[in-house]
Every structure is written in C-alpha cells, then in structure tokens.
N, C-alpha and C positions, 0 to 999 in steps of 0.2 A: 310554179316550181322552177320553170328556168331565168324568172326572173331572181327568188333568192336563190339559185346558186352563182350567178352573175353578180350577184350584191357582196354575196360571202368570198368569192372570188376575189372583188374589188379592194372588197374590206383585208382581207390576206396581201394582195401587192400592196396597198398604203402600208401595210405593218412592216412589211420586209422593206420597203421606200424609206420608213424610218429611221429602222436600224441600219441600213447604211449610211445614212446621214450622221447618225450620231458615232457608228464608227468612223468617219471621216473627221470627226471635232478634232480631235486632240493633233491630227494634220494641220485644219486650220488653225489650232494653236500655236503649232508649231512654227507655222509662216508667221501666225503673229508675234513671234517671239515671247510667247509666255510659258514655253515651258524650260525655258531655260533656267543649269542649276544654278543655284545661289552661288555665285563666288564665294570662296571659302579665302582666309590670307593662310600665309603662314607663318607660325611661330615657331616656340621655341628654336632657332637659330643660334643663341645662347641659352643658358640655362640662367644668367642674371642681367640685369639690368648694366650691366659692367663687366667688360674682358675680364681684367683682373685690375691694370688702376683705371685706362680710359673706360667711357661711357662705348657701352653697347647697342645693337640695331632693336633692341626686345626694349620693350614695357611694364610699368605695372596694370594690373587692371583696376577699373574703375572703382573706388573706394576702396584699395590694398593700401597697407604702408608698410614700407619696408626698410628695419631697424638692423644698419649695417655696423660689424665692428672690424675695423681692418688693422691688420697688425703687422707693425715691421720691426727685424731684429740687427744688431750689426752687423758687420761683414767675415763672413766667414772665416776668412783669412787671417782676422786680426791674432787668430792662436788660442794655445787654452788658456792664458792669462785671462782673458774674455770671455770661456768657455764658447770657443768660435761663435761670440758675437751674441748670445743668448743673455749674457749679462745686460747689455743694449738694447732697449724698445723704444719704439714710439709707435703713435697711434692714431686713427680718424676715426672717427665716429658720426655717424650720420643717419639721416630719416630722411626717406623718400618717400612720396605718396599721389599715388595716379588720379587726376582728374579726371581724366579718360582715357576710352581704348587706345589713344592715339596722343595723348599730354598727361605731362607731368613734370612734379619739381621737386625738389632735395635740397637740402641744409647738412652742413657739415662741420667739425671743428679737429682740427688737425694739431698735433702736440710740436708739430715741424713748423719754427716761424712763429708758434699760438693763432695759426689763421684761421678767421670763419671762412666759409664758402655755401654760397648758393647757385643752383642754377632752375632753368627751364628746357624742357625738351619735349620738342613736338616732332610728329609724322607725320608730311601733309602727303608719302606715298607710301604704300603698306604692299607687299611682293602678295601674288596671287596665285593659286594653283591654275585657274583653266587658261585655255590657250589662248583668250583675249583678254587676260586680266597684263598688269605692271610683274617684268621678272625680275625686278628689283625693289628694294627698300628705300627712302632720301630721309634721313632724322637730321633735323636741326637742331641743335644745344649754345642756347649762351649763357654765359655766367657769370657771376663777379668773386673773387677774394677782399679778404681786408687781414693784415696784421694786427697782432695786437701785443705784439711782442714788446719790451723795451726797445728805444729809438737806439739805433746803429751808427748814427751819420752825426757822431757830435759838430760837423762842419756844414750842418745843411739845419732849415729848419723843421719843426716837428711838424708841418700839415699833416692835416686829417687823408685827406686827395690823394697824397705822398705814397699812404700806405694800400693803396686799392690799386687791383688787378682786374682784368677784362680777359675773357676770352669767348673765342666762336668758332663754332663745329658745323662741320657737314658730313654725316655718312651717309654712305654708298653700300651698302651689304646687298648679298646674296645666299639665301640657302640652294646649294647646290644639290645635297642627297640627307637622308635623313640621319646623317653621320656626317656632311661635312658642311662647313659655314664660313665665310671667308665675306670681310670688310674691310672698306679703304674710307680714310677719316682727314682729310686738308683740316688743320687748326690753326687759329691764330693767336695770343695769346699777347695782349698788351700790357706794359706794368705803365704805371707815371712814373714812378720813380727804379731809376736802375742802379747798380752798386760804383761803377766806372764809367770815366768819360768818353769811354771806348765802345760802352755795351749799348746794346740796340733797345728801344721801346718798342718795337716789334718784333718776335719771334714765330717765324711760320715750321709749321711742323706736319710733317704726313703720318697719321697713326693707321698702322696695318694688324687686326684681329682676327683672329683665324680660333676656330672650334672644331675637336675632332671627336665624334664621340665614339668609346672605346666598348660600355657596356650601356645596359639601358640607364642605368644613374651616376656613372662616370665617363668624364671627357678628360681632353688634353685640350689646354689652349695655347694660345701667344698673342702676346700685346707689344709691340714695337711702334717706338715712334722716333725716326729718325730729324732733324731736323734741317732742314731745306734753306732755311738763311733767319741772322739776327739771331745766330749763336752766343749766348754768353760765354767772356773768355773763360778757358777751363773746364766748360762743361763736357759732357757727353753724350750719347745717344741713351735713353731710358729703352731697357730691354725685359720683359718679366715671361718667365714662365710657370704655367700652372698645371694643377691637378682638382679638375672639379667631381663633387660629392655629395650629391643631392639624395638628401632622408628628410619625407615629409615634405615637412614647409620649412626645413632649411636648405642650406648651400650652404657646403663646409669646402672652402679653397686653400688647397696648399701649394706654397709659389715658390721660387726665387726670382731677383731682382735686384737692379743692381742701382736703384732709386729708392730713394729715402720719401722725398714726398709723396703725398698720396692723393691730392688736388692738380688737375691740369698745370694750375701756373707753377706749381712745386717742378711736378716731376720732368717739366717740359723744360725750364730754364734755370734749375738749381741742379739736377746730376751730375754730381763731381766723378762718381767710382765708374770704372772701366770694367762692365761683365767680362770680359774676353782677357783680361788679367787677374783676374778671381775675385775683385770685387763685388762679391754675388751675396745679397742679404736673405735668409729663409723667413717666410714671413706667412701669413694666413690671414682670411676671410671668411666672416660670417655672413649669412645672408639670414634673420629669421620675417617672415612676411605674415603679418596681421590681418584677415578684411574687416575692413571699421566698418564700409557700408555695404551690407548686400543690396545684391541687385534686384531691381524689382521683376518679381514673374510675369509674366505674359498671360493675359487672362484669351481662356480660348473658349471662342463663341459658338457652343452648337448648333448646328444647322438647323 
C-alpha cells in the first residue's frame, strides 16, 4: 500500500514537473526569438502611385496595372475668350504595372512634345511599424523620354539620340500618422539635346510631396519641385495642388498647376507659367487599377 501510494505520488510530481516545463516553452521561445510579430510595412502613405505629377513612395501590387488618364487645361487667367483655359487640354495617358511588392514599371504618352516615357521603380527599403524595423521609405526611379514631335531645330540635325531624355530619382518618404505623409525626392533629369547655347544638359531638382488626409477617402496633397541648379532660361518652379478621391478602385484627383507637362523631363525643364501670378492650370487625374494576376493562396498544412 505505501509502496503505491509513493508511486502515485511520484507519478503526480512528474505531471506537475511537466507542466511547468511546458509552461515555461514559449519563455524559451521568447529568448529564442521566435515569437516575435511579423513586421508589418506601411502603406498607403499616398493613396496613388503618384503625388499628382511626380512619382510617389507607394506601389502597385504584384500583378495590378494601373490605366492612368491625366488631364491638363489652360491657364486660368487667360479669360473667358478661353473660357478660363477649359477650351485648352492636353493630356498623358499611361499603364503601370507591378512586378512586385517592391518593383515596378510604366509607359506613357503625353500630347506635350508628342513624348513617349517609360520608367522603372524599385524599393530596396520599405518603412516598418515595430521598433526595429527601417522608419523610413528609399524608392529609386529611372527613366527615359523620347519626342516624337516634328523637328524644331531647322539648324541642327535630325538624330534619333537628339530627341531622348534621362532622368533619376531618389525618395526619401515618411508616414508620420495615419493622416499625414511627407516625402523629399533629389532628381536629375538629363536631355542631349537642349533648346539654347546657354541651357544646361543637366537639370537637378528637389521634389517635395506631402499627403494630408481629410476624410477616410479624401486627402489634400502637394507636389513641388523647385529646382536646385541647370535651370533652363525662362522656366520656373512646377507647383501643383490637389484634391484626392478614392471610390472603389478608382482615384479621382482634382488639381491645379501651374505646369503643362505631365512627364519628369516636361514639367521639370519646360515650366514657363508662374503659379504665384495666376498662371494656375485646373486639371484632373484618373487612377482606375486592374489585377491581371492574383496571387497565389497559401496552402495551410494541418497538423
């Protein structure tokens, strides 16, 4: 008898032996670093893939494309003979489409110049929510234009080379709160061929973007890009403000601006009108996004 109740005993401390052991796992896991959460990023920052003319810190995702129509009108000012500038349009039209969470590229054709434009844009740093992740964004974009307009330059000749533009982007963004988003963007934008013997084949420019949002499917933005050196003569600083409008899977932006082009090299070294003397163009943005390829599910293994 007092042998099994020493057994039964024994057998009771091993059980309760266990279960503090296995209460103690998820400690040792903890030292082992496995139960830490999954880094989450963050997005929406913008609500499009674009301020309103520069390129934004946001993406598409992975098999989305995204069928832009951007529309610009004349300048307000010009009176009602123009019916403040609405008699006036030009226009870009473009397709973007993410190769991944993190790249992507876009084609474009602009009625300013008759220019094509493509580019590439990658995130090799994505902003994180926990306290050891990156608190910031780095997207790189470069890209090229081509005219295709009639030749301008009856004193030079017609090369192909002549009519092609370069440009290279670095942003810097931050989502601050989930209402405010603020980006700084050094560009540089090279032509070969310039209009004057004076103008630069280099133009550096700092684009400043900023997101404010007002309701859960409307924002304010600002897209400014001042330019830092290799001004062309006559130009001026490209200033645009917006009104964004997200229904569904569109973006509907209504802006003014006081830039005509709708492509980096446009609006960075061709802005002749002066925002701040009422040279202000009203102008709109569509955003509508497709996904061509869903993603594949996750097949989950029962235990």
């Amino acid at each position: 008898m007092k042998k099994s109740l020493s057994l039964w005993l024994f057998i009771i401390n091993l059980s309760l032996a266990g279960d503090k052991l296995l209460a103690q796992e998820p400690d040792l896991l903890k030292l082992a670093g496995e139960d830490k959460p999954a880094r989450t990023h963050v997005t929406n920052a913008f609500k499009s893939t674009r301020v309103i003319n520069g390129q934004s810190m946001e993406f598409l995702g992975k098999g989305v494309l995204d069928v832009r129509f951007l529309h610009r009108f004349g300048t307000i000012n010009s009176g009602a003979n123009n019916f403040f500038g609405l008699d006036q349009a030009t226009t870009r039209i473009g397709l973007d489409y993410g190769l991944g969470k993190s790249l992507m590229i876009g084609i474009g054709r602009s009625g300013v110049g008759k220019e094509l434009d493509g580019f590439i844009k990658y995130r090799p740093v994505w902003q994180s929510n926990d306290a050891r992740g990156v608190p910031f964004s780095v997207v790189l974009v470069a890209g090229m234009t081509l005219g295709t307009a009639p030749w301008a330059f009856p004193d030079r000749k017609n090369y192909f080379h002549s009519r092609i533009g370069y440009y290279h982007e670095v942003i810097i963004g931050h989502k601050f709160t989930e209402t405010f988003s603020l980006q700084l963007s050094p560009i540089l934008v090279h032509r070969n061929l310039v209009p004057g013997a004076n103008d630069k084949n280099n133009t550096f420019a700092l684009g400043i973007g900023s997101r404010l949002k007002i309701t859960k499917r409307t924002a304010f933005v600002v897209d400014y890009h001042p330019i830092l050196a290799g001004r062309q003569y006559g130009t001026k600083d490209p200033l645009s403000l917006g009104f964004d409008i997200e229904t569904g899977g569109h973006v509907f932006q209504l802006h003014v601006s006081n830039s005509t082009g709708m492509n980096e090299k446009a609006f960075i070294t061709n802005t002749t009108d002066d925002f701040w003397k009422g040279d202000i163009r009203f102008g709109f943005n569509i955003s509508r996004v497709f996904t061509l390829v869903k993603p594949k599910e996750k097949k989950v293994v029962a235990p």
